[in-house]
Chimera marker file (.cmm) of the C-alpha trace (Angstrom):
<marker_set name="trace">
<marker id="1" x="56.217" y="-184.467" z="0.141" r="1" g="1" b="0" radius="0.5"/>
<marker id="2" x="59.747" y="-185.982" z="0.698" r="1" g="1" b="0" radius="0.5"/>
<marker id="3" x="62.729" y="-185.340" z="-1.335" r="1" g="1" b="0" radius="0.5"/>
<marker id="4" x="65.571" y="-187.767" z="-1.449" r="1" g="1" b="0" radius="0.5"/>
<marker id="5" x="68.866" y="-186.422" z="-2.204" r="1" g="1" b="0" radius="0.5"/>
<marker id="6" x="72.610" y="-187.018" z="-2.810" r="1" g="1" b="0" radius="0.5"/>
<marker id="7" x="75.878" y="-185.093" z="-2.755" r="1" g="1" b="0" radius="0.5"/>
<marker id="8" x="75.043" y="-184.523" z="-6.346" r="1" g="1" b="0" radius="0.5"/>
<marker id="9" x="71.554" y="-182.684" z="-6.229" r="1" g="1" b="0" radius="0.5"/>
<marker id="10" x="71.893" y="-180.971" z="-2.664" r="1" g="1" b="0" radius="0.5"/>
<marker id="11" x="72.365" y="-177.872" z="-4.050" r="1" g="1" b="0" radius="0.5"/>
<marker id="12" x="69.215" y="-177.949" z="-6.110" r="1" g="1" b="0" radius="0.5"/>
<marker id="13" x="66.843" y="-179.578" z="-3.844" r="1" g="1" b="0" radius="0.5"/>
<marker id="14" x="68.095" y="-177.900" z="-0.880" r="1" g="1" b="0" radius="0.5"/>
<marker id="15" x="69.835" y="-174.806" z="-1.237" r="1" g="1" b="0" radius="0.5"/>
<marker id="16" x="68.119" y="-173.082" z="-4.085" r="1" g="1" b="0" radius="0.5"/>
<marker id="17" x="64.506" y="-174.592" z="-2.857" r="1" g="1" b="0" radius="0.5"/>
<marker id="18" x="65.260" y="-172.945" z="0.475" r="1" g="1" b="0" radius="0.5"/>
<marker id="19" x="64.802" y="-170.045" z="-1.444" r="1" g="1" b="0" radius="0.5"/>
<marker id="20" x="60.996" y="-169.860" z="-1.896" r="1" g="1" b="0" radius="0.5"/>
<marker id="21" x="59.972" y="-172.189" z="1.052" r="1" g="1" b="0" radius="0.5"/>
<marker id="22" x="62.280" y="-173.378" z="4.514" r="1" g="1" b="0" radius="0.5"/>
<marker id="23" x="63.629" y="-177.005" z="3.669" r="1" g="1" b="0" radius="0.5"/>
<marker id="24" x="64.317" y="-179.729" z="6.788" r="1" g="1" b="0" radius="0.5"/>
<marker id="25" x="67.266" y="-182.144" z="6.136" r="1" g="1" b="0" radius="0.5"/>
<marker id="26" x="67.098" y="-185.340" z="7.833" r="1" g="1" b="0" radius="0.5"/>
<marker id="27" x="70.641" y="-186.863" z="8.180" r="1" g="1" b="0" radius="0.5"/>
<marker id="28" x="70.130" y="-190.768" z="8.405" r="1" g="1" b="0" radius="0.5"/>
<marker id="29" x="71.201" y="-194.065" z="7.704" r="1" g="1" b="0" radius="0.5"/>
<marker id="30" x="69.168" y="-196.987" z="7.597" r="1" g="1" b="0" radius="0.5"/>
<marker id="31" x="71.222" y="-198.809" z="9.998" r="1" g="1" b="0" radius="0.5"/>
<marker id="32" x="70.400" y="-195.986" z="12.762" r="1" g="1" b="0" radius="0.5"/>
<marker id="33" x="67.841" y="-197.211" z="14.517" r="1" g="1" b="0" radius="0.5"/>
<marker id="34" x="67.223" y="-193.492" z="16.252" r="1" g="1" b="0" radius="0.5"/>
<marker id="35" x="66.842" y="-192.824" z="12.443" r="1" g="1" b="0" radius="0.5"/>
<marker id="36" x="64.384" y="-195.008" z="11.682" r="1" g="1" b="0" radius="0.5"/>
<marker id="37" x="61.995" y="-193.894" z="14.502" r="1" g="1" b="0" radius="0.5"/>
<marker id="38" x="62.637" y="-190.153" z="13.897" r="1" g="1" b="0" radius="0.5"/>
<marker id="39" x="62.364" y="-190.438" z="9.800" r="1" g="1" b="0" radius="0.5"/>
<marker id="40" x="58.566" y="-191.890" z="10.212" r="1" g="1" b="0" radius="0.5"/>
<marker id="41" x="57.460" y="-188.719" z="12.553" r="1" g="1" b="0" radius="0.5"/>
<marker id="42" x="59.330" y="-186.208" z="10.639" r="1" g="1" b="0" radius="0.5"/>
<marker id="43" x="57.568" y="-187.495" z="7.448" r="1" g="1" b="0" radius="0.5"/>
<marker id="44" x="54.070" y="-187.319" z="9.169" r="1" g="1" b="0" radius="0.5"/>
<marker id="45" x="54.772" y="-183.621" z="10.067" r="1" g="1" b="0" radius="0.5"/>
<marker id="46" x="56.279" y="-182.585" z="7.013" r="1" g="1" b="0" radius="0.5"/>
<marker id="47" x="52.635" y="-184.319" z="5.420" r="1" g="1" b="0" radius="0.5"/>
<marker id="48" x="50.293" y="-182.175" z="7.986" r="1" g="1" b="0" radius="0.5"/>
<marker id="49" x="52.717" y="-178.723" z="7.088" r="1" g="1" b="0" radius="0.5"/>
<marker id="50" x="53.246" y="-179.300" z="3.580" r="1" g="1" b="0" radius="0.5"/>
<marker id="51" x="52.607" y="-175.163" z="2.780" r="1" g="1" b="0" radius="0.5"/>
<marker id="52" x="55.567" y="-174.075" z="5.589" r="1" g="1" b="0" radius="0.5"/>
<marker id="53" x="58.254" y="-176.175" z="4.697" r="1" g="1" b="0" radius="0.5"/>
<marker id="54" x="59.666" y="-179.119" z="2.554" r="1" g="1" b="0" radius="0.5"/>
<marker id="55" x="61.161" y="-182.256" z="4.069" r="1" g="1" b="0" radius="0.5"/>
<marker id="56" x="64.303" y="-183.592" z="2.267" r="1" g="1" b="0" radius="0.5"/>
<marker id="57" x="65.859" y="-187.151" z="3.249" r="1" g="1" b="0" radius="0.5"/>
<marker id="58" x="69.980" y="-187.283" z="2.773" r="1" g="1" b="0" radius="0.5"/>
<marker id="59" x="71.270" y="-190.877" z="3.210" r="1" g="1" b="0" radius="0.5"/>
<marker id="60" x="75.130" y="-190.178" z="5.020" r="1" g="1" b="0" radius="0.5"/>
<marker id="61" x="76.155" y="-192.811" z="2.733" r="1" g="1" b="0" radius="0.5"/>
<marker id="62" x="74.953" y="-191.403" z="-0.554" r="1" g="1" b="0" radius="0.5"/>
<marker id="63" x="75.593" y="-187.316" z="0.844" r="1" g="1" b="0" radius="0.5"/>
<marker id="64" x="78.968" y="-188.056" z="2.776" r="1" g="1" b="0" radius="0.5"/>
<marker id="65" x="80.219" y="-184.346" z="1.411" r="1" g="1" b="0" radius="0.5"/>
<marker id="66" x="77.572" y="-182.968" z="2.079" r="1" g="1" b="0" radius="0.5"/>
<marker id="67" x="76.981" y="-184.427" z="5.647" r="1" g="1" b="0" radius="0.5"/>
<marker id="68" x="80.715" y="-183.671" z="5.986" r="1" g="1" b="0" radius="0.5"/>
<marker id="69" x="79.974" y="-179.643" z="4.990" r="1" g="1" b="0" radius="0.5"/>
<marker id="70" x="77.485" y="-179.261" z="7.485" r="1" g="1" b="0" radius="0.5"/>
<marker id="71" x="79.042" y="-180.473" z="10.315" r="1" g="1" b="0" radius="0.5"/>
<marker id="72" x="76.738" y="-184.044" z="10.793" r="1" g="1" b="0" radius="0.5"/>
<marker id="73" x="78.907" y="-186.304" z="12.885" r="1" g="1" b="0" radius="0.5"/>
<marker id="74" x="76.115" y="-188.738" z="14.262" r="1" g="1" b="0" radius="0.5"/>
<marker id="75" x="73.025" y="-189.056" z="13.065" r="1" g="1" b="0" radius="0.5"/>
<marker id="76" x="70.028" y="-188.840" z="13.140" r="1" g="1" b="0" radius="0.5"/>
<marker id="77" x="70.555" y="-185.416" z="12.753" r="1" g="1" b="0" radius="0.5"/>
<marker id="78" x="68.127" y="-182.818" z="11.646" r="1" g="1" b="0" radius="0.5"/>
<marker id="79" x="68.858" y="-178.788" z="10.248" r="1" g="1" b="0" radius="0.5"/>
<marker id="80" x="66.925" y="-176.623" z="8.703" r="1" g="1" b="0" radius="0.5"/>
<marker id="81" x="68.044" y="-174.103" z="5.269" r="1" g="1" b="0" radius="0.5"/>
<marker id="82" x="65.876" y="-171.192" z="4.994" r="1" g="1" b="0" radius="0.5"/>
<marker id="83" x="67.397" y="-168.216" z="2.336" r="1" g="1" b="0" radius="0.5"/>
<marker id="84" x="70.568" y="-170.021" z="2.001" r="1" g="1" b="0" radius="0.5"/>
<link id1="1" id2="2" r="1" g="1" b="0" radius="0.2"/>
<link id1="2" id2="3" r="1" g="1" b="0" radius="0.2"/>
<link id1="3" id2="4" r="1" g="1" b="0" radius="0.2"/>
<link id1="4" id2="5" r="1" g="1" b="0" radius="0.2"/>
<link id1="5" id2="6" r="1" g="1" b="0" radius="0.2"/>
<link id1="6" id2="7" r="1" g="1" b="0" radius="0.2"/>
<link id1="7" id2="8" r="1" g="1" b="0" radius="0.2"/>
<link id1="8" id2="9" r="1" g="1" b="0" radius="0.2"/>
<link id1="9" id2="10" r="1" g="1" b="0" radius="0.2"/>
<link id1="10" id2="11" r="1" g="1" b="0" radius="0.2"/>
<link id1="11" id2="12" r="1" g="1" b="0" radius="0.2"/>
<link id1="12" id2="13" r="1" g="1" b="0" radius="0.2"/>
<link id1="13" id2="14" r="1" g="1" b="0" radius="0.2"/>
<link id1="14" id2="15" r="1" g="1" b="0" radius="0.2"/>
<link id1="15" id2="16" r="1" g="1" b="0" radius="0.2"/>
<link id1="16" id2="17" r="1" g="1" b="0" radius="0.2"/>
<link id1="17" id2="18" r="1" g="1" b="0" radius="0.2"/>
<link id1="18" id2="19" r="1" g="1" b="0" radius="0.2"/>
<link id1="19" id2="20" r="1" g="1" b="0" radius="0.2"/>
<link id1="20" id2="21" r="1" g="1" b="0" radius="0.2"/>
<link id1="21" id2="22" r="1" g="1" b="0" radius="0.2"/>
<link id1="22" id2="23" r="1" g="1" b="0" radius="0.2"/>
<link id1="23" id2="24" r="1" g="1" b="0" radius="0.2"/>
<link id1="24" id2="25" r="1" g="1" b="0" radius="0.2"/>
<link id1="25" id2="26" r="1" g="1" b="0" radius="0.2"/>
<link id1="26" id2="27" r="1" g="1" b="0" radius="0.2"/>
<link id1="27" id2="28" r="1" g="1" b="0" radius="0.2"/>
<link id1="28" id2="29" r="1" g="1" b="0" radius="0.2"/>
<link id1="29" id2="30" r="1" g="1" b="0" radius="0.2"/>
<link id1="30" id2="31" r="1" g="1" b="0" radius="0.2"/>
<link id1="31" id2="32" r="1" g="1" b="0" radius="0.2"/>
<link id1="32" id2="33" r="1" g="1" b="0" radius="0.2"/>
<link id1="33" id2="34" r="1" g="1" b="0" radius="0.2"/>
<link id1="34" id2="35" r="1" g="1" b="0" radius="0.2"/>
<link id1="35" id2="36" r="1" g="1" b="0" radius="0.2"/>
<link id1="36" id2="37" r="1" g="1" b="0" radius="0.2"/>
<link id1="37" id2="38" r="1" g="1" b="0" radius="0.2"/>
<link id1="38" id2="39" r="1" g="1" b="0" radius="0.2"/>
<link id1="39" id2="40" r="1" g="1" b="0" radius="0.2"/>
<link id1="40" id2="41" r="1" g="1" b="0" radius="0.2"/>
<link id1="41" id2="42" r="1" g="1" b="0" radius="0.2"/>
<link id1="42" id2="43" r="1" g="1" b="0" radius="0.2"/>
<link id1="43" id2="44" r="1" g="1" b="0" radius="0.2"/>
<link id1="44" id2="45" r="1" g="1" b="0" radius="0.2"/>
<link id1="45" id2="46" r="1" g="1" b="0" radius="0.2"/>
<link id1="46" id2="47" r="1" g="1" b="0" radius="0.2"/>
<link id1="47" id2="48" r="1" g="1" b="0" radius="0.2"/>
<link id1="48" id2="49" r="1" g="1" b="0" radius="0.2"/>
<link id1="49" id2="50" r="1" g="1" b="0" radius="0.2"/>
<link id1="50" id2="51" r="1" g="1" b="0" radius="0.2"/>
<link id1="51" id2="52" r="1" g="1" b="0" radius="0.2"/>
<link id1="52" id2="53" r="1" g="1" b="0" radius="0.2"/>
<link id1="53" id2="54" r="1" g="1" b="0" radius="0.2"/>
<link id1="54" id2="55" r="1" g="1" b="0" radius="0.2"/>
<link id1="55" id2="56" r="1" g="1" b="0" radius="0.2"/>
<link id1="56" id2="57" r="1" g="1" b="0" radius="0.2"/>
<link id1="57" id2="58" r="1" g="1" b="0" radius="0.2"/>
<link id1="58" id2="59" r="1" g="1" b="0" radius="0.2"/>
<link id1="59" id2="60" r="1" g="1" b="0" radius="0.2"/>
<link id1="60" id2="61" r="1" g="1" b="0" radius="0.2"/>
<link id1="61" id2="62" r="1" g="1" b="0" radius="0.2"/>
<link id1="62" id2="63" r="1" g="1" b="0" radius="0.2"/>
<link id1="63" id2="64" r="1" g="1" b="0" radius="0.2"/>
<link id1="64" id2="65" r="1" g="1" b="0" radius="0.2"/>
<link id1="65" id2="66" r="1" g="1" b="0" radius="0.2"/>
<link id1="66" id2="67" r="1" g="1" b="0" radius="0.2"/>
<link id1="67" id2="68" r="1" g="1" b="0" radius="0.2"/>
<link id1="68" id2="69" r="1" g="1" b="0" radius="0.2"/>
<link id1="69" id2="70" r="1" g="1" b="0" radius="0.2"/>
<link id1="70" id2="71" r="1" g="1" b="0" radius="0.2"/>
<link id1="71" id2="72" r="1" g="1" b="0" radius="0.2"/>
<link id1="72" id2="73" r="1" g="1" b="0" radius="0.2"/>
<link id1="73" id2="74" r="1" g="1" b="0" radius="0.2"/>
<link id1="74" id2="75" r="1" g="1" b="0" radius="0.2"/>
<link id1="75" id2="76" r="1" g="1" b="0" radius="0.2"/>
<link id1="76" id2="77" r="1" g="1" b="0" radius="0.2"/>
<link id1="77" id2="78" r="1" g="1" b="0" radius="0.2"/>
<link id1="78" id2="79" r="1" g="1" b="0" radius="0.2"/>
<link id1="79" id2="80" r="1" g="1" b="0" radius="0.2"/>
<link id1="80" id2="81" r="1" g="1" b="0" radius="0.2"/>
<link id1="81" id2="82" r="1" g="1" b="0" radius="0.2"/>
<link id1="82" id2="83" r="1" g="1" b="0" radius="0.2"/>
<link id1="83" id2="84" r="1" g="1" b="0" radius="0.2"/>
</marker_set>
């Protein structure tokens, strides 16, 4: 399963999920071409290890706080929140 989300949910889908299962955040843009060959395998992974860990998409352009807060300053870029 993959979660889209915005400076406005973060919080919910990633922090307080991150509680009960690790979540992956995929920085990205869809003008990044890195982006757009790294979102397709992350999503096939996060499909095959569904039970370890959630993977959660945030757009730069509709998360620019949050991208800010955690230090993304190219993209792709990929983190992990586990017990956050």
């Amino acid at each position: 399963m993959v979660v889209d989300v915005t400076d406005q949910n973060f919080k919910e889908k990633v922090i307080k999920k991150s509680e009960e299962i690790p979540v992956v955040v995929d920085f990205w843009s869809n003008w990044c071409p890195p982006c757009n060959i790294l979102g397709p395998i992350l999503e096939k992974i996060a499909e095959k290890q569904k039970e370890k860990f959630i993977l959660v998409k945030a757009h730069i352009d509709q998360a620019p706080e949050t991208s800010r807060k955690y230090g993304v300053e190219s993209i792709p870029s990929v983190k992990m929140f586990k017990n956050r």
